[in-house]
N, C-alpha and C positions, 0 to 999 in steps of 0.2 A: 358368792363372796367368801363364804370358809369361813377362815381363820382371822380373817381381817374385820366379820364384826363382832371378837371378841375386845369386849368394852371392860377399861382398868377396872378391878376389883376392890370395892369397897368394905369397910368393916363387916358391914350386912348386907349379904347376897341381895339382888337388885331382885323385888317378886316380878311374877308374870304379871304387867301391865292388860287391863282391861276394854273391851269398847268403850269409850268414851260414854256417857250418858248426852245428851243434846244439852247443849248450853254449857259444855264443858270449858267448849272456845268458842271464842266469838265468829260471828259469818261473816266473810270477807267481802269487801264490797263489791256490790255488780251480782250479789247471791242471792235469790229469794230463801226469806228461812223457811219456805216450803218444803223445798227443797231435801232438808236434813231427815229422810224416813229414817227410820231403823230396820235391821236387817229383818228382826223376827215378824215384823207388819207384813212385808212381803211374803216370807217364810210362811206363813197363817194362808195369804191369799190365794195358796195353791190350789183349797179344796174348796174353793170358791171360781177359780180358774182365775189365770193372772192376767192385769189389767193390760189392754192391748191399746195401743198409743190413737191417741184421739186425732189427729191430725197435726201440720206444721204448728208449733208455737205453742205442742200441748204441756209441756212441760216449764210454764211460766207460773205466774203468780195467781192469774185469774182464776185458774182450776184445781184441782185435786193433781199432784204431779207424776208422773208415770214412775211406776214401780217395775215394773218389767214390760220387756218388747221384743220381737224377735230380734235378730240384729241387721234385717233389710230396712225394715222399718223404720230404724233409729240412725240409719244412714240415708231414708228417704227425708228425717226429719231435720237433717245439715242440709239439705239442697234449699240454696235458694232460688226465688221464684221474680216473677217481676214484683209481684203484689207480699212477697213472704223475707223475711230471712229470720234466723233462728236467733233464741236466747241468748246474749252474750255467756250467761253461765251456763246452758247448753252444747254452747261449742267446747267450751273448755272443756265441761266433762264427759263428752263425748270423746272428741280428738285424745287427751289422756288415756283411757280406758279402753278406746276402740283396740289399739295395737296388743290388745292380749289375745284377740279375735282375727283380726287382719291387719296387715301389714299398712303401715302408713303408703306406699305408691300406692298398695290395692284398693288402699281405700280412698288414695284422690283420684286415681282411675275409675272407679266407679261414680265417683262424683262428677267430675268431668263427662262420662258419659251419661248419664242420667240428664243434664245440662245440658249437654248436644240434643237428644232426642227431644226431651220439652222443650224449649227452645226451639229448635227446628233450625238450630247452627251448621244442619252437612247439606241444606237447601241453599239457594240462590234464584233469588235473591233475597237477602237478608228480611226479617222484619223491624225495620231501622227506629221505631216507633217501640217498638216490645224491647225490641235489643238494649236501649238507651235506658231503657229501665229495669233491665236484672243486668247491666253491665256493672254497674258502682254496686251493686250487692256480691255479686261472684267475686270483684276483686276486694273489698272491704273483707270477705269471709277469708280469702287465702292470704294475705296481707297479715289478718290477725294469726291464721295460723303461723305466719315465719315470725312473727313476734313473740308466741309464744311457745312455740317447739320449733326453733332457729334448728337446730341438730339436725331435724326430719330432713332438709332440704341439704344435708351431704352428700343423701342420693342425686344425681343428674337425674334419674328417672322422676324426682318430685321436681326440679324444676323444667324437665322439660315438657311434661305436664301442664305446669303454668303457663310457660311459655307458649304452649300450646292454645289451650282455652283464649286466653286473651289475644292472640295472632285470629282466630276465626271472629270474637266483637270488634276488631279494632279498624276496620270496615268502616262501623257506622258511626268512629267518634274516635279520631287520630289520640285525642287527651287519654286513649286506655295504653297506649305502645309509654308514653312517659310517666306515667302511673308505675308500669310495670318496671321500667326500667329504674325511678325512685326507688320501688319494693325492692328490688334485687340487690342495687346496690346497698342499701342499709342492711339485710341482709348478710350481704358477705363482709362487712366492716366487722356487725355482731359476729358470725361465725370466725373469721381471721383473733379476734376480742378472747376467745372464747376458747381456740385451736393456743394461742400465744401463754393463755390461762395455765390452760394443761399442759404446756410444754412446760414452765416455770416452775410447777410445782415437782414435776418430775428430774429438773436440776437441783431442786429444793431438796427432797429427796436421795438425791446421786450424792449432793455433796455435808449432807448431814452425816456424823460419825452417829452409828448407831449405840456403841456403848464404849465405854472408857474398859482399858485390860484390865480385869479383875486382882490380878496377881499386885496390880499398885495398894490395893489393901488388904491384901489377904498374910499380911504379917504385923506383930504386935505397934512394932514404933512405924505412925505413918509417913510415908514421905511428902513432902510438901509439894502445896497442888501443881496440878499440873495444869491446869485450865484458871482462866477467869471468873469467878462468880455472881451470880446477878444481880448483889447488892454494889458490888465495884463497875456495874454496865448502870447500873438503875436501883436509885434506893430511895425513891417516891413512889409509893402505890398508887397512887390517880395514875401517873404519866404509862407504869406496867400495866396497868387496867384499860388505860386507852389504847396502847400496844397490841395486847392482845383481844383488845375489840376488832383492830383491823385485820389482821390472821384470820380471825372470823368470819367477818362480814366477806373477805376478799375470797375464801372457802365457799362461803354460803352462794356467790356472783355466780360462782361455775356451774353451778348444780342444778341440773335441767328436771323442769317436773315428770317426767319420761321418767327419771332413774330411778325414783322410787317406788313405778309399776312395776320397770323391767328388774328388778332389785329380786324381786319375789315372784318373777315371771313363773306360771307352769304351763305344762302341753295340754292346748285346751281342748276338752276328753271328745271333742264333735270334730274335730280335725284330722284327719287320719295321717297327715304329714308332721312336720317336725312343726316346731313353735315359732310363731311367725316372724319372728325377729331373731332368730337363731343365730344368726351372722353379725347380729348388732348386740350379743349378751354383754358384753364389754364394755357398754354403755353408761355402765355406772362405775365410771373411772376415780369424778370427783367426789360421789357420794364417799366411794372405798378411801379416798383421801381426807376427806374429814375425821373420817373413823380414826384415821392413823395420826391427824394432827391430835385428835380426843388423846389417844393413848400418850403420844407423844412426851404431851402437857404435863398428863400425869406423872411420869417417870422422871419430866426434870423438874417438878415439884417435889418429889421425894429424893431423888438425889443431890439437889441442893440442900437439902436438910439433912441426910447424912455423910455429905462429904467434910463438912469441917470439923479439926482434930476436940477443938474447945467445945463444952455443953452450952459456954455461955452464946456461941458464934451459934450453934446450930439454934436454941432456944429465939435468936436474937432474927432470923431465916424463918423459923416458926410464925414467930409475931411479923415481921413483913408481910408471908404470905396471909394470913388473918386480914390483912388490911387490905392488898391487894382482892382477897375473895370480897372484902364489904363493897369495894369499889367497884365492882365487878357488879356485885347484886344492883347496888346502885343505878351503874350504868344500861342497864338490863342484859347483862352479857349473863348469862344462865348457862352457856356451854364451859365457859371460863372457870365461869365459879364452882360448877361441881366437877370438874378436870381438876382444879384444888384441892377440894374438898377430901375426892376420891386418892389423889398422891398422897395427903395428910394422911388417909385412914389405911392408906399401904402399910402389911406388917412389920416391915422393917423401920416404917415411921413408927409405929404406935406404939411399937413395944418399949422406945425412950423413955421410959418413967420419968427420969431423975431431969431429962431435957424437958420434957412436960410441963415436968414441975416447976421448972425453973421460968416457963413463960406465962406471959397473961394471954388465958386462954379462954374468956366469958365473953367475949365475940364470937371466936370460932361457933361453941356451941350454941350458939342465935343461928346461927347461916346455918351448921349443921341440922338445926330443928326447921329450919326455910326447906329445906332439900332430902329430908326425910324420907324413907318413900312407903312410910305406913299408909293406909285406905288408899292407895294406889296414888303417888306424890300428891296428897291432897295441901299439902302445904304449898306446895312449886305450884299446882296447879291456879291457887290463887292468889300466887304473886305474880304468875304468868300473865292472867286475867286483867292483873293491875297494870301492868305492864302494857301491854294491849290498849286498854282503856285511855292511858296516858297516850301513847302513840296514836291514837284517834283525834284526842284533844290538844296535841305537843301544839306551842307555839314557835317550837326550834327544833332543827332536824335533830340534836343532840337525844331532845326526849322520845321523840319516833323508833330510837332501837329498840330492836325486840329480837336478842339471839335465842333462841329456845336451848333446853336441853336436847340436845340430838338423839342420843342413843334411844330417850323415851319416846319422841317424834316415829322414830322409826319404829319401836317396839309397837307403839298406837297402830298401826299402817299396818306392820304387821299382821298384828293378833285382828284387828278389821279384816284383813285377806285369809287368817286361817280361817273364821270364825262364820265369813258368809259365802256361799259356793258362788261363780260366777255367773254360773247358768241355773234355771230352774230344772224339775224333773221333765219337763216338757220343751227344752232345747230354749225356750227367751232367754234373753241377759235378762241378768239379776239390777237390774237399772240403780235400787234403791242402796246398795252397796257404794253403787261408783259415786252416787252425789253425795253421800258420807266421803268420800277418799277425794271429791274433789274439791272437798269443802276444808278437809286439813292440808292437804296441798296447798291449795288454794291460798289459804291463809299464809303459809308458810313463802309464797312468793310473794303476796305484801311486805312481807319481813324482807327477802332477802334482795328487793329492791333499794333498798336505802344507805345513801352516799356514805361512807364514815367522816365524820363531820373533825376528827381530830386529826394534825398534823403528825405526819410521819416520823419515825427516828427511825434512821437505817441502820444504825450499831444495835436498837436495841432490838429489833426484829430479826438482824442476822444471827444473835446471840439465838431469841425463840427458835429460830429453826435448825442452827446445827451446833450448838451448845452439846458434848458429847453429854450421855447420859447411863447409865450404870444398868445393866440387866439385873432380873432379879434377883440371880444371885449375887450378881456387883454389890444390891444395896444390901442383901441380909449381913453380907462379909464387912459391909461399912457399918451398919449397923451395931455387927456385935463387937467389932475394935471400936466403936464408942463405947458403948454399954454392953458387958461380959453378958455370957449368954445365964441364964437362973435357971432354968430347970435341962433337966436329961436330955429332950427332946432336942432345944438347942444347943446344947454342946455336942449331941452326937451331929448336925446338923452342921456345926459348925467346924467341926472337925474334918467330916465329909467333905465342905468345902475349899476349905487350906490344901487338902491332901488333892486334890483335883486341883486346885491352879499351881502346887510343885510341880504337879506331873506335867500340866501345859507348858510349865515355865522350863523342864529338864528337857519334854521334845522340842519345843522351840529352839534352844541351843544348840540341839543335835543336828537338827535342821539346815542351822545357820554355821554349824564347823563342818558340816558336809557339803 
């Protein structure tokens, strides 16, 4: 990902986020909180030898829950049987996890096969009695898979697969061919939903002006703007706060729980070929697009505050966004509110003294202390919790949001994947890793289920997305034609500046008389 998951810079450097302690966030439903080991529990049980998986179903509530397993094993423990099928929060964290090891075909290939042999599916004649009873479990288990890694089946090889398995039950109970044929089509509605997603953001994108020409500010008398500004699109902070709730939520839709494995994929050190997904790295298209919505935000929240010539205009832009972040926290929109936050605390913001001064600013620093990120966001982190909690109990889809701060969400994942190896010294997966990572995943797709309950405005969402917006150095230059630069550092600084957008502005001419 590079360059794209650098996240806007706040007053104070963002620290390295921590493992999470257990009870940080809540467990998603359908999770046993068994489930949540910690890395170093495992890490201890090496010289003890690690715990080798007790049979189908061993990783439920009843028992102590598997910390490590080879990875045959834990592929034996997805088969279902007539009398068996696995955890619902099994498969999820299985199916997630497994693709850092084998490839998703490889690994419904092997499933499928394992399924033929028990079963005794390549026999004739059928055992129509046995069949009718691991049929509705084989397709219940791949059903839930296209539901929730829809993306896996852009292989033909995954659905020909399916199509397969269910063509050898469909023999002994015609109801499996309509079954399969339902699955398919929902299926590719979701994926067409999905393909139609990423093409939009990618016009979205194409037709966004990335920055406004510098040289319009970079002399003392400014000229008058050039662009609209968001208090003439929008100058109620609810209705901006609902706005960019759906931005959001409609970002968060695309974002397959896949992309934040392959996000941090590496070659896993038992594989002597490339990484199994090597052809699908590009997989995290929309994660990479939220990032950039994240950055986006930020830069036209600081460029609205230093585009107008007046302190009182810019001060007056100040206090809007102030309300728009409360209503943000309010609404639970967390990614919203510190994309604010974080444009406020841009240097080119900050250093407006006299603008500063001039606005009421004893809200901001409430939210600023909500989003703090001392003892690792302990603040966010239990407003997040509240948030959460309300969305358990909402009696209206309104109270059910719950946008997380992203960049931290990621950062968690993260430092969870530097922090715990995937394998043991003895070749098992590190099991108790993955039900941590599928348990804030996990979570994280409760969230990004949910409808945005507020009505659209298309003027003010088109403004969100291709409103032009100032590079950095656009805003220091807008900036200091507000407010003269006070010490050495920005004047030389500033100077540098000017003297670089003449010289674009002298080639540019020359360009254009040649």
């Amino acid at each position: 990902m590079g360059g794209e998951m650098e996240y806007c810079n706040a007053r104070r450097g963002m620290p390295q986020t921590v493992f999470p302690a257990a009870g940080t966030m809540f467990t998603p439903s359908g999770f046993s909180p068994h489930l949540a080991s910690t890395c170093s529990e495992a890490d201890h049980e090496e010289e003890e030898g690690p715990q080798e998986a007790r049979g189908p179903g061993a990783c439920v509530a009843d028992g102590p829950p598997i910390t490590s397993a080879s990875l045959d094993t834990l592929i034996q423990h997805l088969v279902p049987t007539a009398d068996y099928y696995p955890e619902k929060a099994y498969v999820f964290t299985f199916l997630l996890s497994a693709r850092l090891f084998i490839s998703p075909p490889e690994l419904l290939a092997r499933l499928c096969d394992t399924c033929i042999k028990q079963q005794q599916l390549d026999q004739s004649p059928l055992d129509t009695a046995k069949v009718r009873k691991f049929g509705p479990k084989i397709l219940q288990l791949l059903t839930e898979w296209t539901e929730t890694f829809p993306t896996d089946f852009r292989d033909q090889k995954m659905v020909g697969l399916f199509k397969d398995i269910i063509h050898r039950i469909a023999p002994c109970d015609e109801a499996y061919w309509k079954t399969l044929n339902q699955v398919l089509q929902t299926l590719n509605q979701k994926l067409a939903a999905i393909a139609q997603g990423e093409e939009s953001i990618v016009k979205v994108n194409a037709s966004s002006v990335s920055s406004i020409s510098d040289k319009l500010v970079g002399f003392k008398t400014k000229p008058p703007p050039i662009q609209k500004d968001i208090l003439s699109i929008c100058n109620d902070p609810y209705t901006l706060a609902q706005q960019l709730t759906h931005v959001e939520l409609e970002h968060l839709s695309y974002i397959g729980p896949e992309e934040f494995v392959q996000a941090f994929v590496q070659k896993d050190p038992l594989d002597s070929t490339q990484p199994c997904f090597s052809e699908q790295k590009k997989k995290t298209t929309n994660l990479e697009a939220y990032v950039r919505w994240f950055n986006r935000l930020c830069y036209l929240v600081a460029t609205e505050i230093c585009m107008p010539a007046k302190k009182k205009q810019r001060a007056q832009v100040i206090e809007f966004f102030i309300d728009v972040a409360r209503e943000c926290f309010n609404i639970g929109n967390f990614n919203s509110l510190m994309a604010i936050i974080s444009g406020m605390n841009m240097s080119p913001v900050s250093r407006l003294k006299k603008t500063w001064g001039k606005a009421k600013t004893a809200k901001f620093f409430i939210l600023e202390h909500q989003m703090d990120p001392t003892g690792n966001f302990y603040n966010y982190r239990t407003a997040l919790r509240g948030a959460v909690h309300r969305s358990q109990t909402a009696n209206s889809i309104r109270e059910k949001i719950v946008i997380p701060f992203f960049s931290l969400l990621i950062k968690d994942i993260y430092f969870l994947n530097e922090g715990c190896a995937n394998r043991l010294p003895n070749g098992h997966v590190h099991f108790a890793k993955f039900v941590e990572l599928a348990r804030q995943v996990g979570e994280f797709m409760t969230w990004k289920q949910i409808e945005c309950p507020f009505e659209t405005d298309r003027s003010i969402l088109h403004y969100l997305h291709t409103a032009p917006i100032f590079s950095e150095d656009g805003l220091y230059l807008a900036s200091y034609e507000s407010e003269s630069p006070e010490n050495q550092v920005e004047k030389d600084r500033w100077k540098a500046l000017r003297s670089n957008i003449l010289v674009k502005t002298k080639e540019l001419k020359e360009h254009h008389g040649s």
